[in-house]
C-alpha positions in Angstrom: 124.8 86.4 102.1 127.2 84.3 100.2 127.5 84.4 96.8 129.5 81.7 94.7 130.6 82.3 91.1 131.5 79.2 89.2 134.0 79.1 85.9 136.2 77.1 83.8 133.7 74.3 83.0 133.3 73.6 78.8 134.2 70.8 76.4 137.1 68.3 77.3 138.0 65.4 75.7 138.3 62.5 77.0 141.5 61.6 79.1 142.1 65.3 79.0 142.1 67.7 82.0 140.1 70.6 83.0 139.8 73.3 86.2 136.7 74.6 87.5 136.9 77.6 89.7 135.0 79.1 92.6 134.8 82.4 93.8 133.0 82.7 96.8 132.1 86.8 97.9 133.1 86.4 101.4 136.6 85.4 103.0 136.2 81.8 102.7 137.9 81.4 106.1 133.9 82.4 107.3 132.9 79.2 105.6 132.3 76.0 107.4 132.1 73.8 104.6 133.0 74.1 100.7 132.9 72.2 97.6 131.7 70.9 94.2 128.4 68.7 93.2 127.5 67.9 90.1 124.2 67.0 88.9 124.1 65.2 85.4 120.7 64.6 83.3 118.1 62.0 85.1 120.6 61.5 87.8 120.8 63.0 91.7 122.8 65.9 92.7 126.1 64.0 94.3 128.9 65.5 95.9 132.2 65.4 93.9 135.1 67.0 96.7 134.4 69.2 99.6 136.9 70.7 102.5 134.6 70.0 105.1 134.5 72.0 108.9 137.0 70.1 110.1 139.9 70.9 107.3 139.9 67.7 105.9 139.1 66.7 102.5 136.0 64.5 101.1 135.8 62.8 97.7 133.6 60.7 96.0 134.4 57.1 94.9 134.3 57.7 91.5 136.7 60.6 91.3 139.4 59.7 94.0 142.8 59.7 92.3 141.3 62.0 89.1 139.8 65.3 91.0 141.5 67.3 93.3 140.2 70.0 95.8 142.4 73.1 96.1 141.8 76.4 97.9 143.3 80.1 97.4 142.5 81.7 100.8 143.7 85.3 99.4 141.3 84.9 96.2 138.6 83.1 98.3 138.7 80.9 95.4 138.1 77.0 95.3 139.0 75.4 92.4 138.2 71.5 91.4 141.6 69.7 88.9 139.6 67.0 86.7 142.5 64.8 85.9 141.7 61.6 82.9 137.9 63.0 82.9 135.6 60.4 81.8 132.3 60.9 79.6 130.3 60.1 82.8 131.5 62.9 84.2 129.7 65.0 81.8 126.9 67.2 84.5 126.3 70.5 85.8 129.0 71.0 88.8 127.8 73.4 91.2 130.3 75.2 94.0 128.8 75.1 97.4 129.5 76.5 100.7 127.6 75.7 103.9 127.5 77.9 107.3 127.2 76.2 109.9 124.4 77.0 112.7 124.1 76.5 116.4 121.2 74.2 117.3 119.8 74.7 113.9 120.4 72.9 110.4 122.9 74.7 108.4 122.7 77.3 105.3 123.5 75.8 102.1 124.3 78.1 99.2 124.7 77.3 95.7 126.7 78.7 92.7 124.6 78.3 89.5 126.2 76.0 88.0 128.7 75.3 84.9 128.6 72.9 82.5 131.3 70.3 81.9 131.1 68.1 78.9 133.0 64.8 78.4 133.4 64.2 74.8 135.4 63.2 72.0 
Protein backbone atom coordinates (compact mmCIF):
# COMPACT_ATOMS: atom_id res chain seq x y z
CA UNK A 1 0.00 0.00 0.00
CA UNK A 2 2.83 2.27 0.82
CA UNK A 3 5.82 2.16 -0.81
CA UNK A 4 9.10 3.96 0.50
CA UNK A 5 12.11 4.62 -1.77
CA UNK A 6 15.31 5.39 0.04
CA UNK A 7 18.50 7.57 -1.49
CA UNK A 8 21.46 9.56 -0.86
CA UNK A 9 23.22 7.04 1.50
CA UNK A 10 27.23 6.17 0.19
CA UNK A 11 30.74 6.92 1.57
CA UNK A 12 31.28 9.97 3.92
CA UNK A 13 34.11 10.76 5.81
CA UNK A 14 34.32 11.30 8.91
CA UNK A 15 33.18 14.65 10.38
CA UNK A 16 31.64 15.20 6.99
CA UNK A 17 27.92 15.41 6.25
CA UNK A 18 25.52 13.48 4.24
CA UNK A 19 21.45 13.48 3.34
CA UNK A 20 19.38 10.56 3.01
CA UNK A 21 16.07 10.88 1.27
CA UNK A 22 12.65 9.25 1.47
CA UNK A 23 10.10 9.19 -0.92
CA UNK A 24 7.07 7.66 0.29
CA UNK A 25 4.14 6.79 -2.81
CA UNK A 26 1.34 8.23 -0.91
CA UNK A 27 0.72 11.89 0.39
CA UNK A 28 2.55 11.61 3.52
CA UNK A 29 -0.12 13.65 5.23
CA UNK A 30 -1.99 9.77 5.26
CA UNK A 31 0.94 8.68 7.33
CA UNK A 32 0.71 8.36 11.05
CA UNK A 33 4.16 7.90 11.78
CA UNK A 34 7.54 8.39 9.68
CA UNK A 35 11.22 8.00 9.98
CA UNK A 36 14.70 6.45 9.65
CA UNK A 37 16.30 3.05 11.45
CA UNK A 38 19.28 1.89 10.80
CA UNK A 39 20.50 -1.57 11.37
CA UNK A 40 24.44 -1.94 11.31
CA UNK A 41 26.23 -5.54 11.25
CA UNK A 42 25.63 -7.85 14.49
CA UNK A 43 23.70 -5.06 15.97
CA UNK A 44 19.53 -4.45 16.45
CA UNK A 45 17.56 -2.44 14.12
CA UNK A 46 17.25 1.08 16.26
CA UNK A 47 15.44 3.96 15.45
CA UNK A 48 17.50 7.04 14.46
CA UNK A 49 14.55 10.16 14.06
CA UNK A 50 10.91 9.77 13.50
CA UNK A 51 7.92 12.54 13.21
CA UNK A 52 5.74 10.56 15.20
CA UNK A 53 1.42 10.84 15.14
CA UNK A 54 1.44 13.47 17.16
CA UNK A 55 3.80 16.02 15.01
CA UNK A 56 6.56 16.02 17.22
CA UNK A 57 9.87 14.78 16.64
CA UNK A 58 11.93 11.68 18.19
CA UNK A 59 15.69 11.13 18.20
CA UNK A 60 17.90 8.80 19.44
CA UNK A 61 20.58 9.52 22.08
CA UNK A 62 23.36 9.01 20.02
CA UNK A 63 22.37 11.33 17.16
CA UNK A 64 20.69 14.37 18.96
CA UNK A 65 22.50 17.50 17.97
CA UNK A 66 24.14 15.64 14.60
CA UNK A 67 20.86 14.25 12.62
CA UNK A 68 18.01 16.14 11.71
CA UNK A 69 14.41 15.07 10.60
CA UNK A 70 12.94 17.17 7.83
CA UNK A 71 9.77 16.71 5.77
CA UNK A 72 8.72 18.02 2.10
CA UNK A 73 4.91 17.64 2.28
CA UNK A 74 4.57 18.58 -1.70
CA UNK A 75 7.37 15.78 -2.63
CA UNK A 76 6.07 13.43 0.15
CA UNK A 77 9.68 13.27 0.79
CA UNK A 78 11.52 12.73 4.32
CA UNK A 79 14.87 13.33 4.36
CA UNK A 80 17.48 12.55 7.34
CA UNK A 81 20.76 15.73 7.60
CA UNK A 82 23.78 13.55 9.14
CA UNK A 83 25.77 16.39 10.58
CA UNK A 84 29.82 15.29 12.07
CA UNK A 85 28.88 11.48 11.17
CA UNK A 86 30.81 9.22 13.08
CA UNK A 87 32.25 5.67 11.98
CA UNK A 88 29.62 4.03 14.27
CA UNK A 89 27.22 5.35 12.32
CA UNK A 90 28.19 3.16 9.50
CA UNK A 91 24.54 0.69 8.91
CA UNK A 92 21.79 0.12 6.65
CA UNK A 93 19.14 3.14 7.34
CA UNK A 94 15.84 2.19 6.43
CA UNK A 95 12.76 4.86 5.85
CA UNK A 96 9.71 3.78 7.64
CA UNK A 97 6.15 4.83 7.79
CA UNK A 98 3.60 3.32 10.14
CA UNK A 99 -0.50 3.50 9.72
CA UNK A 100 -2.00 3.59 12.44
CA UNK A 101 -5.15 1.05 13.18
CA UNK A 102 -8.23 1.21 15.30
CA UNK A 103 -8.13 -1.50 18.02
CA UNK A 104 -5.50 -3.24 16.08
CA UNK A 105 -1.56 -3.06 16.09
CA UNK A 106 -0.33 -0.82 13.42
CA UNK A 107 1.15 -1.41 9.75
CA UNK A 108 4.70 -0.97 9.55
CA UNK A 109 6.26 -0.54 6.10
CA UNK A 110 9.80 -0.51 5.26
CA UNK A 111 12.03 1.05 2.46
CA UNK A 112 14.80 -1.34 1.52
CA UNK A 113 17.39 0.17 2.79
CA UNK A 114 20.61 2.31 1.82
CA UNK A 115 23.90 1.97 2.88
CA UNK A 116 25.77 4.63 4.71
CA UNK A 117 29.50 4.19 5.29
CA UNK A 118 31.63 6.09 7.89
CA UNK A 119 35.07 6.13 6.80
CA UNK A 120 38.16 7.83 6.22
Amino acid sequence: QVQLVESGGGLVQPGGSLTLSCAASVNIFSIDAMGWYRQAPGKQRELVAAFTSGGSTNYADSVKGRFTISRDNAKNTVYLRMNDVKPEDTAVYYCNAQKQRALRTPIDYWGQGTQVTVSA
